[in-house]
N, C-alpha and C positions, 0 to 999 in steps of 0.2 A: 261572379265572386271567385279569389283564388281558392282553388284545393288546397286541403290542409297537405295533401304531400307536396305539391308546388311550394307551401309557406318554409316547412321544413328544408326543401333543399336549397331557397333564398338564403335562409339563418345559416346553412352550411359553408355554403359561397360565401356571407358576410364573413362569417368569423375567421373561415381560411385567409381571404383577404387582408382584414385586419393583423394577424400574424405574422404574413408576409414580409408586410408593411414594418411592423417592430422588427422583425429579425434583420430587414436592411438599414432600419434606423440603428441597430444596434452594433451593425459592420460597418457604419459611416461614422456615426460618433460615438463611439464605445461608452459604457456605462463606469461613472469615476468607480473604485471601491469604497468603501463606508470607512472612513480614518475615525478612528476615538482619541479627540483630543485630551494629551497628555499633559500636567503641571508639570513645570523645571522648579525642581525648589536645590539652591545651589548654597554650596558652606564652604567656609575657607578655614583651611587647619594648615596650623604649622607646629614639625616638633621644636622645640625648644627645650633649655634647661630652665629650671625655676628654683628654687630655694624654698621649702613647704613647712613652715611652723607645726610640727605633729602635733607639740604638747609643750606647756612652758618648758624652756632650755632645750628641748630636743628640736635640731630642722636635717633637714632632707635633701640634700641634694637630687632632685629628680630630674628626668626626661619626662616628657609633659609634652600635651595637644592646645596651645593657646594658653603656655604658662600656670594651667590649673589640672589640680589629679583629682576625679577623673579629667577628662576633658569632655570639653562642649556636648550636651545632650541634643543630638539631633532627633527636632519631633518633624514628620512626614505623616501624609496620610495616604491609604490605598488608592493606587492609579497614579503615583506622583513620578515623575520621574528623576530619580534623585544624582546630582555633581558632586563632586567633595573636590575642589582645587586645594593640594597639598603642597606644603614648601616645607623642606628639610632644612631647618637650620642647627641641626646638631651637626657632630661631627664623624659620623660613622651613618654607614646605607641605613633606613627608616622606610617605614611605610603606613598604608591603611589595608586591613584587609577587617570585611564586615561579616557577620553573620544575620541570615534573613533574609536580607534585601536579594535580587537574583541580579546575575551579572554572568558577562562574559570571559575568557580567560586573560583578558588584556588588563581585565581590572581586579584580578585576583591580591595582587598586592602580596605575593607569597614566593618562593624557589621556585614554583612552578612558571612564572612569568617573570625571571628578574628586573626588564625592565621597568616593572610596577612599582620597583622597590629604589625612589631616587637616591642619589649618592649624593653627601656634604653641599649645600649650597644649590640642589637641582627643585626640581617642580613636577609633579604629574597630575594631570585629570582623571578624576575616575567615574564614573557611569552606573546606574542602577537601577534598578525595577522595583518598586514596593506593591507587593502583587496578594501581602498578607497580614494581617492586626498583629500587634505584637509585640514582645519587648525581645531587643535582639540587642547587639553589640557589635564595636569596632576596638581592634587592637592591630599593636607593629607585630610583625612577622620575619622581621629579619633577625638572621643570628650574625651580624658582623661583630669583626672586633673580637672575634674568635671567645662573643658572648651567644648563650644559649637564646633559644628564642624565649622562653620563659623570662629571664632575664631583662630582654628587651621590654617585657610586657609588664614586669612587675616594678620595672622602674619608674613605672607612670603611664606609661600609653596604650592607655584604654578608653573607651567614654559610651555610653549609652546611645543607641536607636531605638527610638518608639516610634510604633505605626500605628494610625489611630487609624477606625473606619473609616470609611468615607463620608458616613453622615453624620461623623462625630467630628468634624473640622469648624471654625477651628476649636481644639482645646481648650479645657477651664484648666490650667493649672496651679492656681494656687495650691492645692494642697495634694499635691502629688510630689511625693519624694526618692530623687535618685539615692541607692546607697550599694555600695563596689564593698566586697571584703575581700580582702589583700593581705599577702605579706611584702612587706619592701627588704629588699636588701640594706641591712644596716640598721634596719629600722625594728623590724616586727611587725606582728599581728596590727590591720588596722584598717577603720570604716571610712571610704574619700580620703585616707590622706591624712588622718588625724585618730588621737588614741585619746581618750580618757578612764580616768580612774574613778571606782565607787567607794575606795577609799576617801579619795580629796573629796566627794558627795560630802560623806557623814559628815567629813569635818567642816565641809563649809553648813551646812544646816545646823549642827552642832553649837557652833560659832556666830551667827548670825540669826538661827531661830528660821525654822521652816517658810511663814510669809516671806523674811528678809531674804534667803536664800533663793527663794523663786526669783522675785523681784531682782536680785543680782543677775543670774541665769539668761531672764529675760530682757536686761540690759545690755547682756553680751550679744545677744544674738543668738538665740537656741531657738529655733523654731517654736510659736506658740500657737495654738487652734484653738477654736470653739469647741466645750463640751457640743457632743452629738454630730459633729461634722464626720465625714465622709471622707477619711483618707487613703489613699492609694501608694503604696511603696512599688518601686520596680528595684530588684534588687539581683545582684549580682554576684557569685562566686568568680570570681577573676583566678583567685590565687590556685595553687599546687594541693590545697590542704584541702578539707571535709571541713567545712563552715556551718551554722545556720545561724538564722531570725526568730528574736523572739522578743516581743513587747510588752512590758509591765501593764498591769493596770485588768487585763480579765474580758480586756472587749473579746468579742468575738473574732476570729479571723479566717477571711475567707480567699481559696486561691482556686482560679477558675470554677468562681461559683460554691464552691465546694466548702463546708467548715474544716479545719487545720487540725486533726485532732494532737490536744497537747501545748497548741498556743506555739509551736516551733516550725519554723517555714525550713526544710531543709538547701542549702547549697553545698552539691558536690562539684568540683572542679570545671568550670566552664559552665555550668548551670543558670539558670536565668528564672525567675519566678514574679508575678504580679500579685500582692498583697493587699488587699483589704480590710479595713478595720471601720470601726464605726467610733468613735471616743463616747466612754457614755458616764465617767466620770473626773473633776480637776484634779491637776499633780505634777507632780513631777514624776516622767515615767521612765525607766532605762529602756533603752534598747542596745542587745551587746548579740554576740557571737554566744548558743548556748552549748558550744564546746567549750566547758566552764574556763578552763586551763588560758584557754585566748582572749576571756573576759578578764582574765585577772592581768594580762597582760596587754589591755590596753583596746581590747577590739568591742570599745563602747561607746555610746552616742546617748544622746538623749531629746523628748519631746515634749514640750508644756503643755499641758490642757485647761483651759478656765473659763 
């Protein structure tokens, strides 16, 4: 029979051998590294001029991402690897520059890379990493035309980025709503692009009697939901000024979990917040800017519930 120290020093010999063996297998055909395959999810923006109906009689001459303010709500999710192919069709330098996403400095889209920022008639690619959940944002960043960059930005071009988890792909969006508050040059206070009055409310209900007044409302196109549904705002301070949110009707509202005390979501300049509400009664509900002064002046919206 072997000794048990004979067995021992066999198993010593195996296993050194065996190592050997890997360590030249591994100087002969190297071991790949472990690549994490990435999604390309690719968008095409162009600035343009557009003409923006704010309010009956009043329009807008804007600059604009794909003819609409905001422009295009790019949804992504975590790991994505995200392109924006840009064409400037205005007439003065334009660009993209994002917030959120990560990026290199070639795709800054800012003074700090001019050439990110195409001039009249050009084109550039940009590149990105969504590496976080989120509601982020994209705006121009150029000051040409010996205009501010603000300027540039509140002329129209701006538009939402949302990054959803990764195990929350794809998105339900039905009842999730973009909403940007802005001042436009020329224009004033105002939600997407558009002002309304709770003056011209009274008087349409007034005049056509509360049922008939919904029913108009919701033949224009005003957003309508189910009592009890689940809706999600991602909302935006774009402009220079002290904004907030704030929705009629008494739901609850929640922002990162959290109840809103006050029923008012604040946005200060550049600020971004994700909204929650639950609808737990029918109406017609406002939503306005509760810096009252901006409400009177246009920075109102509204949402049906039945």
């Amino acid at each position: 029979m072997v000794s048990s120290r004979l067995q021992d020093r066999l198993l010593v010999l195996l296993v050194s051998g065996a190592l050997v063996i890997l360590a030249i297998l591994a100087l002969v055909y190297p071991f790949a590294p472990t690549v994490r395959a990435q999604n390309i999810r690719e968008f095409f923006l162009a600035a343009q001029p557009a003409t923006i109906d704010v309010s009956p009689g009043v329009t807008w001459n804007a600059w604009t991402y794909n003819g609409t303010v905001p422009g295009p709500t790019l949804r992504v999710r975590v790991g994505d690897l995200v392109r924006i192919h840009f064409t400037n069709n205005l007439d003065l330098q334009h660009s993209i520059h994002v917030h959120g996403l990560r990026y290199t400095i070639e795709n800054d889209g800012s003074q700090a890379y001019p050439a990110s920022m195409p001039g009249p008639g050009e084109s550039y690619t940009y590149t990105y990493e969504a590496t976080r959940p989120g509601l982020f944002y994209y705006h121009c960043h150029s000051s040409d035309g010996n205009r501010t960059i603000s300027y540039h930005i509140q002329q129209g071009l701006y538009g939402a980025i949302i990054v959803y988890p990764a195990d929350e792909w794809p998105p339900t969006t039905t009842y999730e709503f973009v909403q940007f508050f802005g001042e436009a040059p020329g224009v004033g206070y105002h939600i997407n692009g558009k002002q309304a009055s709770e003056h011209d409310l009274q008087d349409l209900v007034e005049t056509q009697g509360y049922d008939g007044a919904f029913q108009t409302l919701k033949a224009a196109g005003v957003p309508t939901v189910p009592v009890g549904t689940d809706l999600t705002f991602y909302l935006v301070g774009i402009g220079d000024q002290y904004h907030s949110w704030h929705m009629h009707g008494g739901s609850p509202v929640f922002v990162g979990g959290e109840p809103v005390e006050g029923d008012v979501v604040p946005l200060g300049p550049g600020t971004a917040a994700i909204a929650r509400v639950r609808v737990t009664n029918p109406g017609i509900w406002l939503i306005h800017c509760h810096v009252v002064i901006h409400a009177d002046l246009g920075m109102v919206t509204l949402i049906l519930a039945e």
